[in-house]
Biopython code that builds the backbone (N, CA, C, O; Angstrom):
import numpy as np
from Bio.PDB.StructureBuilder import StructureBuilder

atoms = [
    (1, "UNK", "N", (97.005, 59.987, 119.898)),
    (1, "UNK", "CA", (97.934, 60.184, 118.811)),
    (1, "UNK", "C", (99.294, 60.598, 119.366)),
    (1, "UNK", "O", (99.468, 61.525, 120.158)),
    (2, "UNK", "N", (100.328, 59.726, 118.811)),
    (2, "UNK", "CA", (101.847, 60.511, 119.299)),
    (2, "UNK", "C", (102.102, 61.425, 118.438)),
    (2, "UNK", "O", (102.097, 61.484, 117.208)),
    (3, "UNK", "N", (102.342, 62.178, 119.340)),
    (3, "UNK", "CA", (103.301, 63.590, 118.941)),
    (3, "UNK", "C", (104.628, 63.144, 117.897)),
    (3, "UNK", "O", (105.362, 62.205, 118.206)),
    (4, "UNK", "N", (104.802, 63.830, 116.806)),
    (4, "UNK", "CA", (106.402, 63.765, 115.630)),
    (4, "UNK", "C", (107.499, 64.754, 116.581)),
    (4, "UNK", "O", (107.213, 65.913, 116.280)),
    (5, "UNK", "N", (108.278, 64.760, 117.281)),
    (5, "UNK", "CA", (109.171, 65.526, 117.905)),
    (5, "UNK", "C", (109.387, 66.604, 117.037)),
    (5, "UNK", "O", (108.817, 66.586, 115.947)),
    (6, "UNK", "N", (110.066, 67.476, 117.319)),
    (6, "UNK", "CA", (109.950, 68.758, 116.153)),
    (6, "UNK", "C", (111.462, 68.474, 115.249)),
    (6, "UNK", "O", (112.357, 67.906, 115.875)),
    (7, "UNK", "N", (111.624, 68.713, 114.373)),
    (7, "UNK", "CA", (112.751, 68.470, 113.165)),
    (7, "UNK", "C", (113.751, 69.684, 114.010)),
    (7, "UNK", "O", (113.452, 70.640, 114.727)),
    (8, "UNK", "N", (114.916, 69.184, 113.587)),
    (8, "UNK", "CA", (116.386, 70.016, 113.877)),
    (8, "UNK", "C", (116.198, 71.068, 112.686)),
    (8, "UNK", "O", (115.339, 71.112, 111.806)),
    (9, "UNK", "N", (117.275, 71.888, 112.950)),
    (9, "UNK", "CA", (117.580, 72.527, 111.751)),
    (9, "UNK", "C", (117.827, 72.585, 110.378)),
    (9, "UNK", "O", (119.015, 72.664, 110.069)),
    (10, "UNK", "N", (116.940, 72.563, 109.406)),
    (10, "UNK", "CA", (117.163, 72.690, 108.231)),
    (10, "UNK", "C", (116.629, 71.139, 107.736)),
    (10, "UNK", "O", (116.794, 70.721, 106.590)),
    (11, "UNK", "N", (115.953, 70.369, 108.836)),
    (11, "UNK", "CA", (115.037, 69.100, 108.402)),
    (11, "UNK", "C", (113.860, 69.459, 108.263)),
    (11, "UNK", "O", (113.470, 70.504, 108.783)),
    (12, "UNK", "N", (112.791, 68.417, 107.302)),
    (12, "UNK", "CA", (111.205, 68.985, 107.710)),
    (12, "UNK", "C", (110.873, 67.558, 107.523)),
    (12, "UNK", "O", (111.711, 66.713, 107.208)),
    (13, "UNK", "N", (109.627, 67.319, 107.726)),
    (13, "UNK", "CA", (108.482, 66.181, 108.105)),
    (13, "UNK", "C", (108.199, 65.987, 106.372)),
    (13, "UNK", "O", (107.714, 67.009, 105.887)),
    (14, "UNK", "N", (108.379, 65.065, 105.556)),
    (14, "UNK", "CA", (108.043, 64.664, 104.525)),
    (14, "UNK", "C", (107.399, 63.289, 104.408)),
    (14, "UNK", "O", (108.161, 62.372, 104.715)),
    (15, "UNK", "N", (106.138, 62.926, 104.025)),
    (15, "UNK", "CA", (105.646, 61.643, 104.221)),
    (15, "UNK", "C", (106.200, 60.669, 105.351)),
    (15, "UNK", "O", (106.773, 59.583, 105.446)),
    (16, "UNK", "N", (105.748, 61.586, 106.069)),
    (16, "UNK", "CA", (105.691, 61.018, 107.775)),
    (16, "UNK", "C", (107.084, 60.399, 107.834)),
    (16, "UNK", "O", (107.065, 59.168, 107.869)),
    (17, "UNK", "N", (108.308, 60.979, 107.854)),
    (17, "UNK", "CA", (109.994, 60.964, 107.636)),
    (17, "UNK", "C", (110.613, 61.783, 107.730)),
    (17, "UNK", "O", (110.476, 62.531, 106.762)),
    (18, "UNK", "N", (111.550, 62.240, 108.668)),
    (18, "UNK", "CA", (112.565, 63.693, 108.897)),
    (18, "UNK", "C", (113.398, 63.343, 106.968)),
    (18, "UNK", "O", (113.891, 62.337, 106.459)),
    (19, "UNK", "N", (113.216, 64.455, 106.571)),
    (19, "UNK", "CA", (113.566, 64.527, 105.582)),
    (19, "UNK", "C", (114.956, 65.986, 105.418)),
    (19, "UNK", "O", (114.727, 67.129, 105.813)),
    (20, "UNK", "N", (116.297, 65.561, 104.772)),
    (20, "UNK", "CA", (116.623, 66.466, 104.540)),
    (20, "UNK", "C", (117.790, 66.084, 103.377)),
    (20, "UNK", "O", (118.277, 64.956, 103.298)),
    (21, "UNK", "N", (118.205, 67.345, 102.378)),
    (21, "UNK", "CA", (119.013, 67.145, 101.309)),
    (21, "UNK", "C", (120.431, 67.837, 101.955)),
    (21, "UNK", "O", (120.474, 68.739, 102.793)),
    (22, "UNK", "N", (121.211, 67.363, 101.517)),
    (22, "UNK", "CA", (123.129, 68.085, 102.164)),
    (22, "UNK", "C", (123.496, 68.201, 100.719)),
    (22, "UNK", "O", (123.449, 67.414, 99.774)),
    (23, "UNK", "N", (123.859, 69.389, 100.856)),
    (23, "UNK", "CA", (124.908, 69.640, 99.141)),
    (23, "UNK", "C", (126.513, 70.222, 99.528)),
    (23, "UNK", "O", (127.022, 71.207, 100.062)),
    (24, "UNK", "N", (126.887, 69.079, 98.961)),
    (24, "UNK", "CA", (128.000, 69.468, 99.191)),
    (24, "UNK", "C", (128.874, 69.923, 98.206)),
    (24, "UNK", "O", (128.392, 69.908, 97.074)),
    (25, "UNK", "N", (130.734, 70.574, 98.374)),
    (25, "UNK", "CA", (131.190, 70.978, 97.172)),
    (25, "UNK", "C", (131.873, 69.709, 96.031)),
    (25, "UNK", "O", (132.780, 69.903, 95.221)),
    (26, "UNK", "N", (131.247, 68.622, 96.233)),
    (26, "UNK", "CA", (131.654, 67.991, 95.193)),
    (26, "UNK", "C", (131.529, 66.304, 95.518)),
    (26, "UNK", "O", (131.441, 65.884, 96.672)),
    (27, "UNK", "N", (131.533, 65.607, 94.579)),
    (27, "UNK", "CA", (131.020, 63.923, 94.794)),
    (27, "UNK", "C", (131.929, 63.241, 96.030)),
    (27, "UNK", "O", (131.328, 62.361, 96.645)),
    (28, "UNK", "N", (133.184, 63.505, 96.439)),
    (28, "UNK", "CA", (134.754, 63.014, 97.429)),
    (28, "UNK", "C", (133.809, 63.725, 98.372)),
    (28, "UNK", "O", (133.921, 62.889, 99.269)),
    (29, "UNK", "N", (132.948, 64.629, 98.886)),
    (29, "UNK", "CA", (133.261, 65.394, 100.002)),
    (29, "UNK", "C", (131.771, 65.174, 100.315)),
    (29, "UNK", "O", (131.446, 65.549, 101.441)),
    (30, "UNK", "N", (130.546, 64.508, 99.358)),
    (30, "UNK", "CA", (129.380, 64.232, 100.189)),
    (30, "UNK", "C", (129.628, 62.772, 100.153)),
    (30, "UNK", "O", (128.744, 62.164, 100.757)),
    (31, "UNK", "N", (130.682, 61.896, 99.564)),
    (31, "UNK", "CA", (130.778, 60.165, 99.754)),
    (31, "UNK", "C", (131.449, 60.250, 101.027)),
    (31, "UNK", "O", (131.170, 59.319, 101.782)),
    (32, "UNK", "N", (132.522, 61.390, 101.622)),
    (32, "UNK", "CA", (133.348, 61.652, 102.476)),
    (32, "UNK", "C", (131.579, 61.579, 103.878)),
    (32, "UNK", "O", (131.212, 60.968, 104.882)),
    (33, "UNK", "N", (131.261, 62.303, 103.247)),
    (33, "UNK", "CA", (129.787, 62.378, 104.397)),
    (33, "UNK", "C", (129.377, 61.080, 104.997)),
    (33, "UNK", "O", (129.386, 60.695, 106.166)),
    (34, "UNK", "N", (128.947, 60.396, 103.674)),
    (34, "UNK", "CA", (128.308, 59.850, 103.995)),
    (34, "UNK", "C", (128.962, 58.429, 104.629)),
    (34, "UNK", "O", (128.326, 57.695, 105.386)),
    (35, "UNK", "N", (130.589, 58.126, 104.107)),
    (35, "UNK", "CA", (131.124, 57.580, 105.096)),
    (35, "UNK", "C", (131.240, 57.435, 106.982)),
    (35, "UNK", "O", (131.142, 56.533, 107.813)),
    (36, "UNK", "N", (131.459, 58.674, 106.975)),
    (36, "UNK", "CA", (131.514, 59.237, 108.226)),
    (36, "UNK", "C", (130.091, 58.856, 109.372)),
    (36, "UNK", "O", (129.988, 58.433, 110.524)),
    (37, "UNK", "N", (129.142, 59.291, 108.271)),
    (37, "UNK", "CA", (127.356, 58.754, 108.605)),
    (37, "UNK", "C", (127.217, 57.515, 108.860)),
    (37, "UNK", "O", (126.631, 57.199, 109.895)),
    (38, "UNK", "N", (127.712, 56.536, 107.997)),
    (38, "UNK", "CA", (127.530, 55.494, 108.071)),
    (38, "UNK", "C", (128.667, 54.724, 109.051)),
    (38, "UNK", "O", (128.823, 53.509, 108.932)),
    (39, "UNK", "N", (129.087, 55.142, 109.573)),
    (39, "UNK", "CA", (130.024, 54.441, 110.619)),
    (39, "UNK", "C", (129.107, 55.166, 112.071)),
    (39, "UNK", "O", (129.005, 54.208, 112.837)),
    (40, "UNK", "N", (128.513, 56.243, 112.659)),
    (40, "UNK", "CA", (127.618, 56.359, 113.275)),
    (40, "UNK", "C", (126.126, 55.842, 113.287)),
    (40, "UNK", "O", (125.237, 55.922, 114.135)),
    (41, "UNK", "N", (126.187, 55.286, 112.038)),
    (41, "UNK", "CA", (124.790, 54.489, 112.044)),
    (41, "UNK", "C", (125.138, 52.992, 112.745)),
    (41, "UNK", "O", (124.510, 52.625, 113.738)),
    (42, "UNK", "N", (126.081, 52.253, 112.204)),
    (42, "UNK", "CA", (126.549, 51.095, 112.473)),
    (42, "UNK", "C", (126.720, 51.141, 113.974)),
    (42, "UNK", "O", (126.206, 50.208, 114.592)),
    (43, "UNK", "N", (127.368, 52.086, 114.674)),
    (43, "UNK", "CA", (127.509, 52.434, 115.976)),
    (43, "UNK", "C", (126.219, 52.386, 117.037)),
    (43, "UNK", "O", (126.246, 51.932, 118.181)),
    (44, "UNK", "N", (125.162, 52.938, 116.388)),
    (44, "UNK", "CA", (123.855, 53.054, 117.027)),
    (44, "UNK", "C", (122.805, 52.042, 116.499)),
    (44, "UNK", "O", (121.710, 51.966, 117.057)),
    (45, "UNK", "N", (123.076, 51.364, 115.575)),
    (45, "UNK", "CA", (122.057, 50.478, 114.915)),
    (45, "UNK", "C", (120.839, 51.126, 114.464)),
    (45, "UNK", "O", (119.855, 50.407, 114.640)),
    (46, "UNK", "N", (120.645, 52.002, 114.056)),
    (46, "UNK", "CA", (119.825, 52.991, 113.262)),
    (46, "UNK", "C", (120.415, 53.580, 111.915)),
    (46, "UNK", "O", (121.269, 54.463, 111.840)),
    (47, "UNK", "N", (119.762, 52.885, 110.805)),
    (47, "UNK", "CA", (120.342, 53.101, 109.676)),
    (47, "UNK", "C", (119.444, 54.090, 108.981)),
    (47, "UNK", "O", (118.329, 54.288, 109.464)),
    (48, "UNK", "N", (119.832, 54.750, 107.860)),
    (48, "UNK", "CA", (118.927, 56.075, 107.325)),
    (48, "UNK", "C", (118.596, 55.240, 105.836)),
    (48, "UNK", "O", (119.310, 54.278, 105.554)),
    (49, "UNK", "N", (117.568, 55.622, 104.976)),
    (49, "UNK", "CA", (117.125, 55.818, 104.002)),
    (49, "UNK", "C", (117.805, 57.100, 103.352)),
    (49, "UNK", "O", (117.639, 58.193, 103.893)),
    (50, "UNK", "N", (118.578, 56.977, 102.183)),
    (50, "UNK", "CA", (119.598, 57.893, 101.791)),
    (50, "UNK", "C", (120.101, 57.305, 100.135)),
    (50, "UNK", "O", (120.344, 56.159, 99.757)),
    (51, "UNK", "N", (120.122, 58.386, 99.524)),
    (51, "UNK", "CA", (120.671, 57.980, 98.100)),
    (51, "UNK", "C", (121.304, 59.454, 97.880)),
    (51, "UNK", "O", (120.725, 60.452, 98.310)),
    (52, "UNK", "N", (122.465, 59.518, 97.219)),
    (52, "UNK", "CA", (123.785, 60.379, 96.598)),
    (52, "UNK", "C", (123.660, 60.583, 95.232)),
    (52, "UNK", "O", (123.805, 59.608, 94.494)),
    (53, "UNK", "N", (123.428, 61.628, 94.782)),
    (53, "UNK", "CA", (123.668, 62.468, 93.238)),
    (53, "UNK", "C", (124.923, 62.995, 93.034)),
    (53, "UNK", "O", (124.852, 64.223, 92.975)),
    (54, "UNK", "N", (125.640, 62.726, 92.950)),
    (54, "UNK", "CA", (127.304, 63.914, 92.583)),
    (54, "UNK", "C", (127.407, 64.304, 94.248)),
    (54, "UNK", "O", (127.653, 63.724, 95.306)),
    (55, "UNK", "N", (126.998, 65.880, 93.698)),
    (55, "UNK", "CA", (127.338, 66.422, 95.265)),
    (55, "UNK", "C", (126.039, 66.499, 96.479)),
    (55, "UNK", "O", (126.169, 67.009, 97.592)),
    (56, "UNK", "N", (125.340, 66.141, 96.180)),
    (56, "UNK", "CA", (123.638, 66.015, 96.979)),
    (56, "UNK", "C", (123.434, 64.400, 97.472)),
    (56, "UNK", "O", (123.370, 63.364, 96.810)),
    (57, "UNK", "N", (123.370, 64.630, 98.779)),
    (57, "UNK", "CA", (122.727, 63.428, 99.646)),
    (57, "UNK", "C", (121.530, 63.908, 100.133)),
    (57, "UNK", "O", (121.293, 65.072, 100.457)),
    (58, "UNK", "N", (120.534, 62.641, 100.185)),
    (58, "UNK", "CA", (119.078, 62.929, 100.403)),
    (58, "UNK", "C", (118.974, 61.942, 101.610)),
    (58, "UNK", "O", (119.011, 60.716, 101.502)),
    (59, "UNK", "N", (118.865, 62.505, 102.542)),
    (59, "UNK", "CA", (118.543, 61.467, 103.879)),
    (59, "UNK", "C", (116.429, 61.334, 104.137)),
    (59, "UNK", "O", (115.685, 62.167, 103.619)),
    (60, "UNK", "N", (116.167, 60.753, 104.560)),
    (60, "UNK", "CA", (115.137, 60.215, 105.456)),
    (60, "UNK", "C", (115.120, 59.439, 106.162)),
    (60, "UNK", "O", (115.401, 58.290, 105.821)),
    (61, "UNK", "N", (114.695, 59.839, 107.770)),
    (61, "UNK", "CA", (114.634, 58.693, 108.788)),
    (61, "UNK", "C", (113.295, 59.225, 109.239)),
    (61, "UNK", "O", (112.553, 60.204, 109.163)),
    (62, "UNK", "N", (113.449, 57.673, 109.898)),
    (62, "UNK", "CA", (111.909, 57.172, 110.143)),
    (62, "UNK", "C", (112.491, 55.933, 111.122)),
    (62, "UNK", "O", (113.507, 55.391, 110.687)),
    (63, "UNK", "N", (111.883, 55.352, 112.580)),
    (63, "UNK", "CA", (112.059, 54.396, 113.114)),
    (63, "UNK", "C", (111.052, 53.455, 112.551)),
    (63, "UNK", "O", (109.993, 53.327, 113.165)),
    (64, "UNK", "N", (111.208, 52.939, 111.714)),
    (64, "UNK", "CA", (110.092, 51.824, 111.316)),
    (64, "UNK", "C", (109.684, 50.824, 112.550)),
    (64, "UNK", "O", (108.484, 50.573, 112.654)),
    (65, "UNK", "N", (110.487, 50.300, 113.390)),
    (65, "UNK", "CA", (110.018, 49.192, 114.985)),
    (65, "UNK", "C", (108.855, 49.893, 115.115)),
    (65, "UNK", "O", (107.759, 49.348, 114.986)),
    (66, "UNK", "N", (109.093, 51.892, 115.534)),
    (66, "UNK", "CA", (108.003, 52.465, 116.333)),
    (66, "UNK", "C", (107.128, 53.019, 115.610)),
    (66, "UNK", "O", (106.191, 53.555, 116.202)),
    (67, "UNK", "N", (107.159, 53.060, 114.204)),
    (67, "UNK", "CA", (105.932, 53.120, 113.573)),
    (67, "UNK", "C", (106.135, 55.093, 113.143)),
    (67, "UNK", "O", (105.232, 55.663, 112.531)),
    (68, "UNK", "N", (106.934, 55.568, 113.418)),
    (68, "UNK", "CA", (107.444, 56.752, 113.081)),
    (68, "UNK", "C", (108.741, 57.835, 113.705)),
    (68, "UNK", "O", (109.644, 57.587, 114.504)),
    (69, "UNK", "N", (108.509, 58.690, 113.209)),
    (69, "UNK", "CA", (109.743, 59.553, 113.610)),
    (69, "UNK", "C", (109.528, 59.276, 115.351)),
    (69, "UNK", "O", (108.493, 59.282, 116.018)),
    (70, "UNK", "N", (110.890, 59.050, 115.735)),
    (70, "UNK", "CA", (111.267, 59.333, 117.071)),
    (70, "UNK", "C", (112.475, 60.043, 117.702)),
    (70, "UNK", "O", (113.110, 60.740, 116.911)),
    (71, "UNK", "N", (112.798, 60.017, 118.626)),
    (71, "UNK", "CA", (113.960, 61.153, 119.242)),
    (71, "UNK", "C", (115.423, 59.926, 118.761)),
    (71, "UNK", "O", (116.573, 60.344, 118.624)),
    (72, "UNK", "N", (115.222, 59.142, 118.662)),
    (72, "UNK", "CA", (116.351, 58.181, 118.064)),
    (72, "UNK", "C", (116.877, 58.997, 116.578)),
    (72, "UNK", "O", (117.983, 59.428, 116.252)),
    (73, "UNK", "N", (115.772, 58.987, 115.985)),
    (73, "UNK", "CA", (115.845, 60.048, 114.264)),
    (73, "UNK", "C", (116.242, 61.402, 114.804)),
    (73, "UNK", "O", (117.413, 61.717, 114.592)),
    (74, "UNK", "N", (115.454, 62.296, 115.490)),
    (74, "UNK", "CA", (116.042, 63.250, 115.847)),
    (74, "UNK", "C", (117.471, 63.367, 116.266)),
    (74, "UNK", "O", (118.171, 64.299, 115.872)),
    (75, "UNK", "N", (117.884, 62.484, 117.014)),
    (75, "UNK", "CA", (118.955, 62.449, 117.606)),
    (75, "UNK", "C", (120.423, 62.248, 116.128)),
    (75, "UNK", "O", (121.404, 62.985, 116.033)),
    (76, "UNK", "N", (120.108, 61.132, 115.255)),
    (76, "UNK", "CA", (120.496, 60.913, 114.772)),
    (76, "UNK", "C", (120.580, 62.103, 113.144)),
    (76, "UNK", "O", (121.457, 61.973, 112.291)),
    (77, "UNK", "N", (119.676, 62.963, 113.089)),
    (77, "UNK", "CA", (119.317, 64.386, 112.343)),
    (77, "UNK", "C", (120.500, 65.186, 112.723)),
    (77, "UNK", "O", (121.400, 65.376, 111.905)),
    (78, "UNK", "N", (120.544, 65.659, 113.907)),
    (78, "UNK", "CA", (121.671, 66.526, 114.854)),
    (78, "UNK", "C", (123.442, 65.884, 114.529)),
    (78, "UNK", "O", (124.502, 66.388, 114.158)),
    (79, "UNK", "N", (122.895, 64.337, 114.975)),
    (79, "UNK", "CA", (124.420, 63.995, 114.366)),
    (79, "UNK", "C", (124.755, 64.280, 112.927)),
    (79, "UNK", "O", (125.854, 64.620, 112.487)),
    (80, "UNK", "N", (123.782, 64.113, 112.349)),
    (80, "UNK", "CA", (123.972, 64.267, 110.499)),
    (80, "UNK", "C", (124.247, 65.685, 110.320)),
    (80, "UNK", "O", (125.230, 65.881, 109.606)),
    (81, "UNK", "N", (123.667, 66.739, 110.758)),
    (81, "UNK", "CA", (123.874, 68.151, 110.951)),
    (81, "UNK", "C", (125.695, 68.660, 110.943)),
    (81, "UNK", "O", (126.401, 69.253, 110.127)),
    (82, "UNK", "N", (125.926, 68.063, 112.305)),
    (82, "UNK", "CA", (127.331, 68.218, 113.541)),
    (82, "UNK", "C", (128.460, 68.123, 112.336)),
    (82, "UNK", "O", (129.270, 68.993, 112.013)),
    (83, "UNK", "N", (128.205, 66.343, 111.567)),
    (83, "UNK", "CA", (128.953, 66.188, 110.716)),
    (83, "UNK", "C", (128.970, 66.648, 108.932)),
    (83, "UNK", "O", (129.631, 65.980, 108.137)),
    (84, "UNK", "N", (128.553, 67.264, 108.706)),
    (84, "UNK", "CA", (127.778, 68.188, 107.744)),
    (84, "UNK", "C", (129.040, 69.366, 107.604)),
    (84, "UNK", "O", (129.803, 69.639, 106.677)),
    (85, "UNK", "N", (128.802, 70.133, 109.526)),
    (85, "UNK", "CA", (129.528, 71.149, 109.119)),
    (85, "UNK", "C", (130.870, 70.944, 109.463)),
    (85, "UNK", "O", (131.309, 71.946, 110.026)),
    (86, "UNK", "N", (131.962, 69.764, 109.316)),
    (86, "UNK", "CA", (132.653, 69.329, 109.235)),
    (86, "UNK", "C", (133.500, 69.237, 108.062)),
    (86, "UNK", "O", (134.730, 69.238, 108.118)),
    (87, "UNK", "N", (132.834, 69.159, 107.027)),
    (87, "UNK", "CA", (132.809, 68.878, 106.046)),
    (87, "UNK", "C", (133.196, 69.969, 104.771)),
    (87, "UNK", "O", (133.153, 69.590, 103.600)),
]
sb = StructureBuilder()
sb.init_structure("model")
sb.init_model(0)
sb.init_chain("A")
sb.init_seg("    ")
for serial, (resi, resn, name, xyz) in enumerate(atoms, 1):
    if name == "N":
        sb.init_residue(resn, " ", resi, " ")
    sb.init_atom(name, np.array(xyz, "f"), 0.0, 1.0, " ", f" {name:<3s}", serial, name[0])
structure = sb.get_structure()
């Protein structure tokens, strides 16, 4: 059995998927996020599972190729984090 790498800060393991919610102060400043996200996804070719409420983005990654969470997701968790507190 492979090991799930351990979740970053303030992620957890939800139906086998680093799962985490970002709230931000308002709809401009989590679309502002998720801009920013999505130009590092495009960069790495690892795209997230993610949908936006007003001020709440809901991410989940998962490497689907490898059949689950990998240090690619992790890696890409930390970036989502970095740019978070940017924000």
């Amino acid at each position: 059995m492979t090991q799930i790498p351990s979740p970053p800060p303030e992620w957890s393991v939800v139906d086998d998927k680093l799962h985490r919610e970002f709230i931000f102060e308002d709809f401009a400043t989590a679309f502002g996020f998720m801009t920013h996200l999505a130009l590092e996804a495009e960069r790495r070719n690892h795209h997230p599972e993610w949908s936006n409420v007003w001020n709440k983005v809901t991410i989940d990654l998962v490497t689907h190729d490898a059949g689950g969470i990998t240090e690619q997701d992790v890696d890409f968790a930390v970036k989502a984090n970095e740019i978070a507190g940017t924000m």
